[in-house]
C-alpha positions as CSV (number, residue, x, y, z in Angstrom):
1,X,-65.8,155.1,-228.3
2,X,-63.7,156.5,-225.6
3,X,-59.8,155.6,-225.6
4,X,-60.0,155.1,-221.8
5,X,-60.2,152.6,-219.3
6,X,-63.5,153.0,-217.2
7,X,-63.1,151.9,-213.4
8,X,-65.7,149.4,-212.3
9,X,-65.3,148.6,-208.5
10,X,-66.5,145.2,-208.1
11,X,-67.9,145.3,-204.6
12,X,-69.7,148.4,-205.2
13,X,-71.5,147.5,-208.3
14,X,-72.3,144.1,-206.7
15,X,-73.3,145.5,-203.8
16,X,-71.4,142.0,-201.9
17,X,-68.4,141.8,-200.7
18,X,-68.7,137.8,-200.9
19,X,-68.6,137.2,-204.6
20,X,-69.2,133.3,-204.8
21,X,-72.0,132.9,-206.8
22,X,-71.8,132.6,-210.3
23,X,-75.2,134.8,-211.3
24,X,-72.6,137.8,-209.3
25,X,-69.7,137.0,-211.9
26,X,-72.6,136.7,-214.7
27,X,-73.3,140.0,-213.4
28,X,-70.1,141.8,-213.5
29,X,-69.3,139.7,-217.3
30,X,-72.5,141.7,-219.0
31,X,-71.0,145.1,-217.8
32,X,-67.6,144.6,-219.0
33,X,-69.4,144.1,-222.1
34,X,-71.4,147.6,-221.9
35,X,-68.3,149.1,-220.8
36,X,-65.9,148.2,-223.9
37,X,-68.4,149.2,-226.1
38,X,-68.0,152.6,-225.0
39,X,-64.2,152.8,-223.7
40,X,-60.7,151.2,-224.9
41,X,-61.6,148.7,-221.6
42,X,-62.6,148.2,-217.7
43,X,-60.2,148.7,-215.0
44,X,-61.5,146.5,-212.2
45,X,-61.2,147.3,-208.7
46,X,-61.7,144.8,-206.2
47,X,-60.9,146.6,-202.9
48,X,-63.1,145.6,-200.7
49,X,-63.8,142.1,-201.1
50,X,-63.8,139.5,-198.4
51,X,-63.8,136.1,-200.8
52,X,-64.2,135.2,-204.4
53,X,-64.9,131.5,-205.7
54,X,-63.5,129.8,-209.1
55,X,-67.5,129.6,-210.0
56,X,-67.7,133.4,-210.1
57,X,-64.1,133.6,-212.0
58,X,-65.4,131.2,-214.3
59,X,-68.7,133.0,-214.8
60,X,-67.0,136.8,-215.2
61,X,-64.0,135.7,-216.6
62,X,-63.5,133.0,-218.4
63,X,-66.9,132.8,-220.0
64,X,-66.8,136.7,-220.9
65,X,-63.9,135.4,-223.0
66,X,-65.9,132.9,-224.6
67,X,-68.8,135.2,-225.0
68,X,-66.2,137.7,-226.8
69,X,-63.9,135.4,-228.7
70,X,-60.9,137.0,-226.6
71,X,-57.4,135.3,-226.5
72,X,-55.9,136.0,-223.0
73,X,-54.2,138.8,-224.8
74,X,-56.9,140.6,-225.5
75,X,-58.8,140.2,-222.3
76,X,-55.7,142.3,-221.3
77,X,-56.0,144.5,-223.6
78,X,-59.4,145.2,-222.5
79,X,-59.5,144.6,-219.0
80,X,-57.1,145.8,-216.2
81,X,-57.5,144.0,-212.7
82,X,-56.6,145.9,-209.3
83,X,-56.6,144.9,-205.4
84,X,-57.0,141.2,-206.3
85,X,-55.0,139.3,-204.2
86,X,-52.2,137.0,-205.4
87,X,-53.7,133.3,-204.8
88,X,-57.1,134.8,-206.3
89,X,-55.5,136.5,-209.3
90,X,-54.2,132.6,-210.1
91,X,-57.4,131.3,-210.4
92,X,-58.8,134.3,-212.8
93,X,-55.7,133.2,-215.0
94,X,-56.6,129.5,-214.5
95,X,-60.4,130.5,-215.7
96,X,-58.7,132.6,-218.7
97,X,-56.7,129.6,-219.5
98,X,-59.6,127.3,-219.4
99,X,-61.7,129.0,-221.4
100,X,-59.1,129.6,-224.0
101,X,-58.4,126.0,-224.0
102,X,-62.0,125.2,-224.5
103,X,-62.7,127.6,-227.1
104,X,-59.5,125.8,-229.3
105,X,-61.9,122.6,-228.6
106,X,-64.2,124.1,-230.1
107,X,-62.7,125.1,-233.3
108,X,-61.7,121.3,-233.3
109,X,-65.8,120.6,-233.5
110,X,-65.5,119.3,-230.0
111,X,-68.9,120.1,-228.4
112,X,-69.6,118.2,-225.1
113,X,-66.3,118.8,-222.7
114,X,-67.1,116.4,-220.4
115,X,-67.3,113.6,-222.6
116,X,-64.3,114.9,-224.4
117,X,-62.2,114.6,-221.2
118,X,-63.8,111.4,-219.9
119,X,-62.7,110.1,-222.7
120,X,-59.2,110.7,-222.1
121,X,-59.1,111.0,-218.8
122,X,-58.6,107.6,-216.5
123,X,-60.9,107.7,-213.4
């Protein structure tokens, strides 16, 4: 394994500037997985991009750290964002988070989220 970070650029490797769709952020999750297998981590580049979507971030993010059993630390460890802009790089946090809180639900034996939260949740 190389001790470096490989660049991906986002657009490029989509081939969309538009990254709304979750299958995209699927996408770009499976080849930050090829890419740590080989190297310390991914340096994502997102110059480029013209909108991103919390559905995407939750896809690429926050269910590559579910995927990986990643604590927000380590998905720093591992991968290095660029060109993101500031409002956007809050919602890949908030998908980090989220996913870090769901997988503590999980080692709790909570399965089903949604009735988990319904259930303490008022409408």
């Amino acid at each position: 394994r190389e001790d470096i970070m490989k660049s991906i650029r986002v657009v490029e490797f989509l081939e969309n500037p538009v990254l709304l769709a979750g299958e995209l952020g699927e996408r770009l999750a499976e080849k930050i997985k090829e890419t740590v297998k080989h190297a310390r981590g991914a340096e994502l580049d997102f110059a480029g991009y013209k909108f991103i979507s919390t559905a995407f971030m939750n896809r690429a993010f926050g269910q590559l750290c579910l995927d990986m059993d990643w604590s927000t630390d380590k998905f720093k460890k591992h991968v290095k964002v660029v060109h993101l802009e500031e409002d956007d790089t809050d919602d890949l946090n908030l998908a980090i988070y989220n996913a870090q809180l769901r997988r503590k639900l999980r080692k709790h034996g909570v399965k089903d989220m949604k009735e988990y939260f319904e259930s303490r949740i008022p409408a």
